[in-house]
C-alpha positions in Angstrom: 124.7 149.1 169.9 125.8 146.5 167.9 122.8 144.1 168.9 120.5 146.5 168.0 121.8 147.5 164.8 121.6 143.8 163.9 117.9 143.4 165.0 117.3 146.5 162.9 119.2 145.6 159.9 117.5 142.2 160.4 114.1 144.1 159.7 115.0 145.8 156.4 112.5 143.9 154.4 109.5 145.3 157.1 110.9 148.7 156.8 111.1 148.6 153.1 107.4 147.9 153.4 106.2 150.1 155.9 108.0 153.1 153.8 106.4 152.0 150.6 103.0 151.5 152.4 103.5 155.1 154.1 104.3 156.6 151.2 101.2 155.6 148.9 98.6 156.7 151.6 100.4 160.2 151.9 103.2 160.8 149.2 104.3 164.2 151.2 106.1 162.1 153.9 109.0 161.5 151.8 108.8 162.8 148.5 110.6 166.1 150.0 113.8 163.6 150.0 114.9 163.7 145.9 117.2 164.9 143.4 120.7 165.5 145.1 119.4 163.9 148.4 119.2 160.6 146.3 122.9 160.6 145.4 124.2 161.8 148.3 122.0 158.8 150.6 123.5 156.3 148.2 126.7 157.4 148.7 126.7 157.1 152.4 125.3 153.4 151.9 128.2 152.8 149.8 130.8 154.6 152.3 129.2 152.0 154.9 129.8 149.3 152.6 133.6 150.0 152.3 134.1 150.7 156.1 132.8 146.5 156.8 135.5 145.7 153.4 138.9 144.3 154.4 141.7 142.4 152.5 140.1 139.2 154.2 136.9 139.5 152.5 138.3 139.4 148.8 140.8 135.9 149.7 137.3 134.4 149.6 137.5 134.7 145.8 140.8 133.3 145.6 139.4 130.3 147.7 136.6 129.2 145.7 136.7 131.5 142.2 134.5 129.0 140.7 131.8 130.1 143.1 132.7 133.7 142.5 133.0 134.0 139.0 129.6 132.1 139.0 127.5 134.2 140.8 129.7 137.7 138.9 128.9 136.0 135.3 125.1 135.2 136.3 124.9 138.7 137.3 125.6 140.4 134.9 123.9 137.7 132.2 120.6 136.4 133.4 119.2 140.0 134.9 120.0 142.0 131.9 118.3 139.3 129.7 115.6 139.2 131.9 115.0 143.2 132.1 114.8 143.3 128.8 112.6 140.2 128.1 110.3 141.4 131.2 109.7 144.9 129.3 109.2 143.0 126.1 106.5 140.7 127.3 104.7 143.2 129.4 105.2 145.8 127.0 106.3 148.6 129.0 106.1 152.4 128.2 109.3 153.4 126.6 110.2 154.9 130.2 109.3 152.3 132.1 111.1 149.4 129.9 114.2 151.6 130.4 114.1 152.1 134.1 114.0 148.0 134.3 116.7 147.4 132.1 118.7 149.8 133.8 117.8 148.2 137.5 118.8 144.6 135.8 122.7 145.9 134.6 123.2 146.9 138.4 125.6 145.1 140.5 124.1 143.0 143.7 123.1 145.2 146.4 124.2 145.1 149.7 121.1 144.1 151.2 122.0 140.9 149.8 124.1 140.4 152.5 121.8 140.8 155.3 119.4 138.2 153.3 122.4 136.0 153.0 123.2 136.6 157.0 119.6 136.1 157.8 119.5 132.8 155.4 122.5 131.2 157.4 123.9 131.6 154.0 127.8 132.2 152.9 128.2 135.4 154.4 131.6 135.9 153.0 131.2 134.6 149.6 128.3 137.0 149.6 130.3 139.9 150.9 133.1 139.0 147.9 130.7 138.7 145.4 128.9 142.3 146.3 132.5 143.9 146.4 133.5 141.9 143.3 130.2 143.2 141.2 130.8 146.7 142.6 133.8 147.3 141.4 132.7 145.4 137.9 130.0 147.7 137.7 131.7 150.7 137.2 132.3 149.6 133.6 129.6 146.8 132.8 126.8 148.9 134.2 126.8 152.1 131.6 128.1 149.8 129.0 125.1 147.1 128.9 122.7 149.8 129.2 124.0 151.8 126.5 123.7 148.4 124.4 119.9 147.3 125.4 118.9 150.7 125.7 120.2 152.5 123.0 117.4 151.0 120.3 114.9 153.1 122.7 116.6 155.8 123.8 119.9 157.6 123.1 122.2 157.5 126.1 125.9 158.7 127.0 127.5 155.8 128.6 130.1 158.2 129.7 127.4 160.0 131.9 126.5 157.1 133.3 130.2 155.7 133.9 130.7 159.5 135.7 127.6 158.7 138.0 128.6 155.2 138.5 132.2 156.1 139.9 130.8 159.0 141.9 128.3 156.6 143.6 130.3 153.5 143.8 133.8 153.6 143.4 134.8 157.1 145.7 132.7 155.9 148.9 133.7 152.5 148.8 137.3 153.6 148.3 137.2 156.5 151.2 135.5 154.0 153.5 138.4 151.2 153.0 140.9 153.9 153.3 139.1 155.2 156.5 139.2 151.6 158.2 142.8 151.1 157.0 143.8 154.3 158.3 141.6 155.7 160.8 140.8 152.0 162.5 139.5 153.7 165.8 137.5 156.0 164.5 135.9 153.1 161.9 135.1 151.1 165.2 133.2 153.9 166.6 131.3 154.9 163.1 130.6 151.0 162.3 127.7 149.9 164.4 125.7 152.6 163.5 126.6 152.0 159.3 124.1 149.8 158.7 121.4 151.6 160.4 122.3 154.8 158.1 121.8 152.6 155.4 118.9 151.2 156.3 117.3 154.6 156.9 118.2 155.7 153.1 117.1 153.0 151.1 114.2 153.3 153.1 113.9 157.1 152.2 115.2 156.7 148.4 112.6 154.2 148.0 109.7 155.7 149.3 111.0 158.9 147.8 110.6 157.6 144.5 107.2 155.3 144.5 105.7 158.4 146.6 106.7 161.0 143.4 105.4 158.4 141.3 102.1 157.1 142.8 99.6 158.2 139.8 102.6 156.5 137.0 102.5 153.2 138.9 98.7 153.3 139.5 98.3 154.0 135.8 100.5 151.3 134.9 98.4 148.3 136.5 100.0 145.1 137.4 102.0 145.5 134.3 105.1 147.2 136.4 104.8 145.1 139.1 104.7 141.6 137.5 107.6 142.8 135.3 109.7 143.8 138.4 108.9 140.6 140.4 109.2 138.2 137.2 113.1 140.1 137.1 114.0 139.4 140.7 112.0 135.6 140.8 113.8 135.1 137.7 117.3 135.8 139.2 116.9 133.8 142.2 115.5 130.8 140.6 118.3 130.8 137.6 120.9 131.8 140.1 120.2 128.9 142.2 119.4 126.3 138.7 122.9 127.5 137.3 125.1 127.1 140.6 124.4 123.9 140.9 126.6 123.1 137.8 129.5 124.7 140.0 128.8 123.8 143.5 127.5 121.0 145.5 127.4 123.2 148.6 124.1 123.7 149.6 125.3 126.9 151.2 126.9 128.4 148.4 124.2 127.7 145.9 121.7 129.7 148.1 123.9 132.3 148.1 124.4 132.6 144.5 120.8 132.7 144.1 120.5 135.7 146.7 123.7 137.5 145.1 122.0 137.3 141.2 118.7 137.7 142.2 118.9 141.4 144.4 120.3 144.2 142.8 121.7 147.4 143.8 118.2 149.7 143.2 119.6 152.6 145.0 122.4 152.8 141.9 119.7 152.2 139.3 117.4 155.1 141.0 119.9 157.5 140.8 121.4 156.5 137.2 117.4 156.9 136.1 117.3 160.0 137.9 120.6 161.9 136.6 120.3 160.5 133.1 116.8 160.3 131.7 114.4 163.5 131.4 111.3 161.5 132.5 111.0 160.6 136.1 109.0 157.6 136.0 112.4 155.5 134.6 113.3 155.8 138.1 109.9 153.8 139.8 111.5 150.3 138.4 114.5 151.1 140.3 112.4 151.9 143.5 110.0 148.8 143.2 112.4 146.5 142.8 114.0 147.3 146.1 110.7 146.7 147.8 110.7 143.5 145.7 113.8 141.6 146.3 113.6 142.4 149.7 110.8 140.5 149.9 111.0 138.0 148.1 114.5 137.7 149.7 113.5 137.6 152.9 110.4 134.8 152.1 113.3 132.4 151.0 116.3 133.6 153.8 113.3 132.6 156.3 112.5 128.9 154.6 116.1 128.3 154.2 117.4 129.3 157.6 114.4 127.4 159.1 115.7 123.9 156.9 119.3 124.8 158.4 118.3 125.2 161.9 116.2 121.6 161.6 119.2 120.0 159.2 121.3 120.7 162.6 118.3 119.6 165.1 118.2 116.1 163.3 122.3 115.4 163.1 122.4 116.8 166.6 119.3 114.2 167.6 
């Protein structure tokens, strides 16, 4: 089981694309998966996230904090900048330029760390970094969007710290808690975690680009070149800036992975629950189908220099 939820998870970025594909041909195939169904799916993803956490996984910060605090600081630095100076230059509807900026104060998503798996990345550093983020987000999150946002659009950043701790912080919490204390019934639950998760991000995201086919139609390549400008951005700086901190190859593409794929689930359902105007959620939705890809172009061209790095010293 666990081989196959590995080959499966390995696949996200085709699945991602197959939904979204699906979904503008013939909206009805998801769309009847919204509102409640949208915070509840996250949540599960998030309660598989914290049944993988251990004790073990946050020493890695302790290890190499440098590296950490790198990636943490780039995080939540470069992507909100770039949100908000994507909007600006592609001058997005009101709506629209929210929805990005809210995607861009998210934490790295954990998809990050089957792009980082896939990469022959720093699996660990990736896994400590997520966690690390998480956790950060829960007050960083509603805060920076309160500040970029608030010139467009009043916002409560207490509604959107209450959503953040409901989606984050109380799954990742019971599912640490239900490894630590139910370890037998975690091992049976685990393999199939990532398959669940995979099967809601797929669902949230072709949820939301399905509900709003005609707004991102109607928006031209605006939308899109400001969503993939965000994540190319964050990958590209994330890499540029890490190599002030680290001379490990390895920890440099991971960097780049963590800062340049965000949480979209989180920023779909903190558009959703917060803003009157569903189109503040299609950023959110895009951008999953985005650093997924873009993600998986560069986990594919770096795991391919690894395997022939090893090939030659082997040779």
């Amino acid at each position: 089981m666990e081989k196959i939820s590995n080959y499966i998870v390995q696949l996200f970025p085709f699945w991602i694309l197959l939904g979204v594909g699906i979904t503008l041909f013939e909206p009805n195939v998801f769309v009847w998966f919204n509102s409640q169904m949208i915070t509840y799916g996250l949540g599960f993803v998030m309660l598989g996230m914290g049944l993988t956490l251990s004790l073990d996984d946050f020493k890695q910060i302790s290890k190499t904090p440098s590296w950490s605090i790198t990636g943490i600081v780039l995080q939540y630095t470069v992507m909100p900048f770039l949100g908000w100076f994507m909007s600006y230059i592609f001058n997005l509807p009101t709506s629209l330029a929210i929805g990005l900026i809210i995607v861009s104060c998210c934490p790295g998503g954990t998809a990050s760390n089957v792009i980082s798996y896939i990469a022959k990345a720093n699996v660990a550093l990736s896994v400590a970094m997520t966690t690390a983020s998480t956790f950060i987000a829960i007050i960083l999150t509603p805060l920076l969007t309160k500040w970029i946002v608030g010139s467009k659009l009043e916002v409560s950043a207490f509604d959107l710290f209450i959503d953040t701790l409901k989606v984050i912080l109380i799954p990742v919490i019971l599912g640490v808690l239900m490894k630590t204390k139910l370890p037998k019934v975690t091992q049976k639950i685990l393999p199939f975690a990532p398959i669940v998760a995979t099967i809601f991000i797929v669902l949230i995201v072709s949820s939301i680009i399905g509900a709003g086919k005609d707004k991102i139609l109607d928006s031209g390549w605006s939308l899109l070149l400001a969503v993939f400008g965000l994540h190319a951005g964050g990958f590209f700086l994330g890499y540029v800036f890490s190599m002030f901190v680290a001379k490990d190859v390895s920890a440099r593409r991971t960097i780049s992975i963590e800062v340049g794929m965000q949480n979209s689930g989180l920023g779909v359902v903190l558009a959703r629950n917060n803003f009157p105007d569903p189109a503040t959620a299609l950023p959110s939705a895009i951008s999953s189908a985005t650093h997924s890809l873009i993600g998986s172009v560069l986990a594919g061209i770096w795991r391919w220099r690894s395997s022939r790095k090893k090939s030659n010293i082997e040779e």
